[in-house]
VOBAMAR-274567 format. One record per residue (C-alpha): y, z, x; residue number from 1; residue in one letter. Coordinates in steps of 0.5 Angstrom, whole numbers, plus 500, padded with zeros to 3 digits. Each point is the difference from the previous one (the first is absolute). Last residue first. Example, Ala and Ser with C-alpha at 12.3 -4.5 7.8 and 13.67 -1.06 7.14 Angstrom:
<atoms>
+-------+-----+------+-----+---------+
! north !  up ! east ! num ! residuo !
+-------+-----+------+-----+---------+
!   498 ! 514 !  527 !   2 !       S !
!   493 ! 502 !  498 !   1 !       A !
+-------+-----+------+-----+---------+
</atoms>
This chain:
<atoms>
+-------+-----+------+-----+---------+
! north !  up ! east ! num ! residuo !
+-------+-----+------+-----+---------+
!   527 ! 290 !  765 ! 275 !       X !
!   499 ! 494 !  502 ! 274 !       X !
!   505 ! 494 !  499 ! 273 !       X !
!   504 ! 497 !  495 ! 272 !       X !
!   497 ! 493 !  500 ! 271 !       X !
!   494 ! 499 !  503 ! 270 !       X !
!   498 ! 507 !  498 ! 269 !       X !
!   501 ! 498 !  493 ! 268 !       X !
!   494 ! 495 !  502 ! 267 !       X !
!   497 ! 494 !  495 ! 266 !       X !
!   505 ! 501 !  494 ! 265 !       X !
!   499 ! 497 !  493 ! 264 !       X !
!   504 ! 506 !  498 ! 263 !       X !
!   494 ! 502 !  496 ! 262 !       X !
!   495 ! 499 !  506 ! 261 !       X !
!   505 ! 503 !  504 ! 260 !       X !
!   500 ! 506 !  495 ! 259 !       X !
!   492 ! 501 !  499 ! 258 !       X !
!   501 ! 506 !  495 ! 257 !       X !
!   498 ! 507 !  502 ! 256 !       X !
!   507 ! 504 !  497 ! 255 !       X !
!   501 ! 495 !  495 ! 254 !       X !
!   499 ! 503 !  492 ! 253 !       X !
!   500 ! 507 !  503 ! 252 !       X !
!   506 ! 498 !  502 ! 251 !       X !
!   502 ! 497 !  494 ! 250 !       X !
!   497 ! 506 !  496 ! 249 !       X !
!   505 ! 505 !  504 ! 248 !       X !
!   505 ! 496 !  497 ! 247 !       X !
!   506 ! 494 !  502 ! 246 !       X !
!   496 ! 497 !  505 ! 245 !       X !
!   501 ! 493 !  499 ! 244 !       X !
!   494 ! 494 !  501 ! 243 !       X !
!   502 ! 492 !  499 ! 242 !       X !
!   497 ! 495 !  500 ! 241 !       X !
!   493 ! 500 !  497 ! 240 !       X !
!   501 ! 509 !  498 ! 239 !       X !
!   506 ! 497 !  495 ! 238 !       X !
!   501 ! 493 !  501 ! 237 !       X !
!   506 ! 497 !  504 ! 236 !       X !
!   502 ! 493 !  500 ! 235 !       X !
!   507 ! 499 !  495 ! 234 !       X !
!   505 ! 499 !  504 ! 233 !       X !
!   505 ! 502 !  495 ! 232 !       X !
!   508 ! 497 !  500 ! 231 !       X !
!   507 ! 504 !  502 ! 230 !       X !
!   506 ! 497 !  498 ! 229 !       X !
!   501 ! 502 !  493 ! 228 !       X !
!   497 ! 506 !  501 ! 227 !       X !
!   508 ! 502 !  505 ! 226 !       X !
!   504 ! 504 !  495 ! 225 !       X !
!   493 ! 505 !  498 ! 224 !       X !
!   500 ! 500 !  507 ! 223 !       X !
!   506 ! 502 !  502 ! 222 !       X !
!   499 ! 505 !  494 ! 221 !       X !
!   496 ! 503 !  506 ! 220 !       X !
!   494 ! 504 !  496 ! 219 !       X !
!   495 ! 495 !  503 ! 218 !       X !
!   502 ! 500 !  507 ! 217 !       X !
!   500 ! 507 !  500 ! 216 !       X !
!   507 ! 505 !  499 ! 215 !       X !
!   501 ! 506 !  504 ! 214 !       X !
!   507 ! 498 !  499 ! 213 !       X !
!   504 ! 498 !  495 ! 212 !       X !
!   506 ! 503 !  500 ! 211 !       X !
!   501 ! 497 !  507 ! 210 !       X !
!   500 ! 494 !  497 ! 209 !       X !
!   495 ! 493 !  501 ! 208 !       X !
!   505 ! 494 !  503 ! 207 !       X !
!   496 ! 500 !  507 ! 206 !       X !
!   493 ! 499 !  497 ! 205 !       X !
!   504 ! 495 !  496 ! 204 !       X !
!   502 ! 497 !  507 ! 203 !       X !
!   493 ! 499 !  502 ! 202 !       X !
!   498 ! 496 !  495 ! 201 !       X !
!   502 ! 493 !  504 ! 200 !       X !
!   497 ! 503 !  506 ! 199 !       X !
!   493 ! 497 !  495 ! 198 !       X !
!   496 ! 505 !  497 ! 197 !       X !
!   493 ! 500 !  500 ! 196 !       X !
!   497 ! 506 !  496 ! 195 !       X !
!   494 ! 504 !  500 ! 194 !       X !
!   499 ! 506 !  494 ! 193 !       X !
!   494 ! 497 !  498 ! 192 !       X !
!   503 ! 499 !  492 ! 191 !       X !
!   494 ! 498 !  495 ! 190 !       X !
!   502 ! 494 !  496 ! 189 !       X !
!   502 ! 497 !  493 ! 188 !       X !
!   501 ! 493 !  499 ! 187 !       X !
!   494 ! 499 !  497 ! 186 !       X !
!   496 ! 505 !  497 ! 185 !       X !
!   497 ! 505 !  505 ! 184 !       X !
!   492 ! 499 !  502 ! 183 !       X !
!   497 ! 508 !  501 ! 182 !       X !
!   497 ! 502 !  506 ! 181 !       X !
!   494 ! 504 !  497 ! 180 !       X !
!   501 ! 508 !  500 ! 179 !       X !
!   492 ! 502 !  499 ! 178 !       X !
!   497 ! 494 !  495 ! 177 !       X !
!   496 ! 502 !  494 ! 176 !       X !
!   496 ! 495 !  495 ! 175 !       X !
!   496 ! 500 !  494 ! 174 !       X !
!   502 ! 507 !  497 ! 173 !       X !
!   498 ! 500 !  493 ! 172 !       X !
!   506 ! 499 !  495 ! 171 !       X !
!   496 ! 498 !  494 ! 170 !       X !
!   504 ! 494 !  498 ! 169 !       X !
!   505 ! 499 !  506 ! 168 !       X !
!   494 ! 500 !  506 ! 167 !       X !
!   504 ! 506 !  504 ! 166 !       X !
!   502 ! 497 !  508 ! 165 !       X !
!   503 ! 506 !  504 ! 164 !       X !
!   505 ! 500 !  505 ! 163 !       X !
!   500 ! 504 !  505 ! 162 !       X !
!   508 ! 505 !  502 ! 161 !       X !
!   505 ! 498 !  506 ! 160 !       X !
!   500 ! 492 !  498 ! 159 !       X !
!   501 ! 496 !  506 ! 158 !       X !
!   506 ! 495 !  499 ! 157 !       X !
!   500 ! 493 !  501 ! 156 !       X !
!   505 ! 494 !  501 ! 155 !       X !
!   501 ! 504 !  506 ! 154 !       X !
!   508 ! 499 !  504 ! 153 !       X !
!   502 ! 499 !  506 ! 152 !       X !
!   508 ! 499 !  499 ! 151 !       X !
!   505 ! 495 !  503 ! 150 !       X !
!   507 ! 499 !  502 ! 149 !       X !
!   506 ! 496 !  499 ! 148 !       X !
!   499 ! 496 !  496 ! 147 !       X !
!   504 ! 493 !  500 ! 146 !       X !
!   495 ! 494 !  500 ! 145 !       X !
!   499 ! 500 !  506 ! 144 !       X !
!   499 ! 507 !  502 ! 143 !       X !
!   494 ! 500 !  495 ! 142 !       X !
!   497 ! 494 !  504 ! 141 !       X !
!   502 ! 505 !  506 ! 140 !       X !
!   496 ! 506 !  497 ! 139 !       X !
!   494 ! 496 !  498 ! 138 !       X !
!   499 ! 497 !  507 ! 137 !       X !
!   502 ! 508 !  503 ! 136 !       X !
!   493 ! 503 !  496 ! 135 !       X !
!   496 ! 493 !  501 ! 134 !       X !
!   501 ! 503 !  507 ! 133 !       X !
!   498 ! 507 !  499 ! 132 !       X !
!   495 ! 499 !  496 ! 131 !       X !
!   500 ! 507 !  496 ! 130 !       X !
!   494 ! 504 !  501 ! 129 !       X !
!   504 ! 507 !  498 ! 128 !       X !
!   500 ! 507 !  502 ! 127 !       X !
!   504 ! 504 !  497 ! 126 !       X !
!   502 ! 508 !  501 ! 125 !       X !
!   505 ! 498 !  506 ! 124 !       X !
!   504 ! 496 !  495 ! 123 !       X !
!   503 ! 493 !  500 ! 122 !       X !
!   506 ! 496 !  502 ! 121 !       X !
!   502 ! 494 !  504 ! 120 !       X !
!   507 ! 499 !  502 ! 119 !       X !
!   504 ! 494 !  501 ! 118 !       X !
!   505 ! 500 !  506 ! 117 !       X !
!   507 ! 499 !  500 ! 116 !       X !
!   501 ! 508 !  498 ! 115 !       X !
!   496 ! 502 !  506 ! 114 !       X !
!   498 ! 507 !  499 ! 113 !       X !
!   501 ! 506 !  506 ! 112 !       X !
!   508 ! 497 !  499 ! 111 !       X !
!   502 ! 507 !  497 ! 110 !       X !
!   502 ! 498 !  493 ! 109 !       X !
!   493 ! 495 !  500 ! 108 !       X !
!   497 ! 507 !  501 ! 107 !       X !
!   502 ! 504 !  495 ! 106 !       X !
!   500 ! 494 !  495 ! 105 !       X !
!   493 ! 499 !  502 ! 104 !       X !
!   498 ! 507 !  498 ! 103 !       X !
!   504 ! 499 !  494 ! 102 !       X !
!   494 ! 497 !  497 ! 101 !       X !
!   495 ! 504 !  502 ! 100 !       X !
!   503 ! 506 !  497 !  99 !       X !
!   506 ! 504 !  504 !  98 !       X !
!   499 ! 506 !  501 !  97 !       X !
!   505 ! 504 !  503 !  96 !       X !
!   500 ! 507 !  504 !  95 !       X !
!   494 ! 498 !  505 !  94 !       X !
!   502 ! 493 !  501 !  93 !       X !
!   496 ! 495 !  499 !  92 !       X !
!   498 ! 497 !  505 !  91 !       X !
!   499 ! 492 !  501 !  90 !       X !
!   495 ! 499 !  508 !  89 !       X !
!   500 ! 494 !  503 !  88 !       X !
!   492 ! 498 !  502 !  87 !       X !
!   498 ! 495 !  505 !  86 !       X !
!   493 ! 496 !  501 !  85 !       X !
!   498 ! 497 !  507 !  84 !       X !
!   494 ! 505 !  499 !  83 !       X !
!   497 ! 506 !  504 !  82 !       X !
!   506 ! 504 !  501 !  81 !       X !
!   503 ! 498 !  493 !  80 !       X !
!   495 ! 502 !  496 !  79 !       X !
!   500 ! 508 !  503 !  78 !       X !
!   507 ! 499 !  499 !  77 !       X !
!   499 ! 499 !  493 !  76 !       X !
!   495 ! 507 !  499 !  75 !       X !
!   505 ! 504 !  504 !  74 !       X !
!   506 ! 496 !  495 !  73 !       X !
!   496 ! 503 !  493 !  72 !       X !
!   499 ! 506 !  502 !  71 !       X !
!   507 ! 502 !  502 !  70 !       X !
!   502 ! 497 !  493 !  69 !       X !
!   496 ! 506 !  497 !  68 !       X !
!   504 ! 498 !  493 !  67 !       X !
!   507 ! 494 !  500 !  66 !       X !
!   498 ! 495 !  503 !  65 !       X !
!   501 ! 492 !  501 !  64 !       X !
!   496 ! 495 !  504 !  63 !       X !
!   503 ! 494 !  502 !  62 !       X !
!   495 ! 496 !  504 !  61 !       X !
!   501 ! 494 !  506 !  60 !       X !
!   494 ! 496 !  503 !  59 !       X !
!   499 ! 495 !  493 !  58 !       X !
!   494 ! 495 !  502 !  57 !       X !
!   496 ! 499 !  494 !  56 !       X !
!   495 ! 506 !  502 !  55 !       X !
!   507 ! 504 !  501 !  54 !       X !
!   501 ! 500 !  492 !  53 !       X !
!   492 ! 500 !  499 !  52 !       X !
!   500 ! 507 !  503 !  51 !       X !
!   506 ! 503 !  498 !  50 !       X !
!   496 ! 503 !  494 !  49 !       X !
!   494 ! 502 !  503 !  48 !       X !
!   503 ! 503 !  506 !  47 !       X !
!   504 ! 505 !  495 !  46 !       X !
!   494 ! 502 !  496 !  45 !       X !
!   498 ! 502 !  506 !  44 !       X !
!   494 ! 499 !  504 !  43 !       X !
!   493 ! 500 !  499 !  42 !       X !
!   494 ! 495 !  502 !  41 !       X !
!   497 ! 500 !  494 !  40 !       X !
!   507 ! 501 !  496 !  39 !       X !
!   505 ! 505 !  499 !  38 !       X !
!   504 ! 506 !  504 !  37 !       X !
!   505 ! 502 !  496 !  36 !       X !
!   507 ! 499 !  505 !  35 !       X !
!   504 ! 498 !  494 !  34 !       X !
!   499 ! 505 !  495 !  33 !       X !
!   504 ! 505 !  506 !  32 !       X !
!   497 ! 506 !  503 !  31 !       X !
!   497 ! 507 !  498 !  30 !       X !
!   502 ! 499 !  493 !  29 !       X !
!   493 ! 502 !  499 !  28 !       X !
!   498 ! 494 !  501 !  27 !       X !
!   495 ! 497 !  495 !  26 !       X !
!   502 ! 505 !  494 !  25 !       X !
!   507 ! 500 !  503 !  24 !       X !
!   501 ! 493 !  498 !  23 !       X !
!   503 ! 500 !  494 !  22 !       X !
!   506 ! 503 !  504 !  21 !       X !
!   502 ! 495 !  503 !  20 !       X !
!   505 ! 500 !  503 !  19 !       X !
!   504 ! 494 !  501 !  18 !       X !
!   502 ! 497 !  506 !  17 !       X !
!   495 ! 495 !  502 !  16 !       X !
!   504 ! 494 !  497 !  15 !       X !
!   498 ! 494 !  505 !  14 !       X !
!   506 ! 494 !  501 !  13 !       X !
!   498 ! 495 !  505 !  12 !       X !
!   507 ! 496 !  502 !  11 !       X !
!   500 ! 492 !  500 !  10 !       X !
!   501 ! 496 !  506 !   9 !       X !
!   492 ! 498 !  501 !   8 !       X !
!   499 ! 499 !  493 !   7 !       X !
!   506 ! 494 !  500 !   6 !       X !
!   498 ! 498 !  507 !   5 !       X !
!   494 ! 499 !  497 !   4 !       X !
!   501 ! 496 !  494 !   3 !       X !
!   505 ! 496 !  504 !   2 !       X !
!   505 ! 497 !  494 !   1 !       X !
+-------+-----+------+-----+---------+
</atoms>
């Protein structure tokens, strides 16, 4: 297999649909999580979150939606007039959710989505350091052996309250940590929500019923039928590698962070354009 032909034909997968409602602190639900300004140098989440992905060479984006959709694809044709990068827009429609997950389906009924192309997946509220060629290296060793898709998992989990360290004999305080990233127990790992299905997965999109509908990946029972052909790439760490907005304190966490030197990217503007 030609790794980077593999990558090259796969269809990029980002979930901006959600509404977001944990985020009216931060914006006033005004316009959509996606297109929160973060960073240094400030551009949305959603830039942030493509960045690495179009870096590596990938020129073809699906973007599905559902809240202030409009919003969303004035800011993408922005990127589109001032880069070679070409976004295909996933619409819910108004009348019918349909979850992540039945998303695809909608899609791959109408033809939007290749049913003979694998599809990588993830959120428009993460942003990931993931090395995208060790990435796709991982996923066709897993191939070979008979999986059929991979998940970017963390071996770590960030704590949402201190820690406090008491001497056991008289209780005094000897040491305190403000939510520390905690270590889990092997074989047990944090879910990033980004997925590598080969095309081979996609007929289970397909096989989702109506009755189902909305539906997220996670909650699909064809994802329950299918654990036993998907293996996790385990490289992401809280806050090292991996960067979510999930509540106002992620953002307030994030919003002035060096995200090209996060993302080990020299230039967005190289990439994606200036906006």
């Amino acid at each position: 297999m030609n790794l980077n032909d593999y990558f090259s034909n796969s269809e990029l997968i980002i979930h901006a649909g959600g509404m977001g409602e944990r985020w009216y602190e931060v914006n006033g639900g005004q316009y959509p999580k996606a297109l929160t300004l973060i960073g240094k140098k400030p551009r949305p989440i959603l830039d942030w979150v493509i960045l690495p992905y179009v870096a590596a060479g990938m020129k073809h984006i699906y973007i599905s939606l559902w809240h202030k959709a409009d919003m969303v694809i004035e800011h993408c044709e922005k990127i589109e007039k001032n880069s070679d990068i070409k976004f295909t827009f996933l619409i819910e429609p108004e009348d019918k959710r349909l979850g992540r997950a039945g998303v695809i389906k909608y899609y791959l009924e109408n033809r939007t989505l290749d049913k003979d192309k694998p599809k990588i997946i993830t959120n428009a509220s993460d942003i990931l350091r993931v090395n995208i060629k060790e990435f796709v290296k991982f996923h066709a060793i897993g191939l070979e052996k008979g999986f059929l898709g991979t998940m970017v998992c963390s071996p770590s989990d960030a704590s949402q309250f201190g820690h406090v360290d008491c001497d056991p004999n008289t209780k005094a305080l000897k040491r305190f940590v403000e939510k520390p990233v905690i270590e889990l127990p092997k074989g047990k790992y944090i879910n990033t929500a980004m997925y590598y299905l080969d095309s081979g997965f996609n007929k289970y999109f397909l096989e989702i019923p109506e009755g189902e509908l909305p539906v997220d990946f996670e909650k699909s029972n064809m994802l329950q039928k299918m654990l036993p052909k998907i293996r996790c790439f385990e490289h992401v760490i809280p806050f090292k590698s991996w960067i979510w907005f999930k509540t106002p304190k992620d953002y307030s966490m994030a919003k002035n962070m060096d995200m090209e030197k996060f993302l080990e990217i020299s230039s967005v503007e190289k990439y994606l354009g200036h906006l």
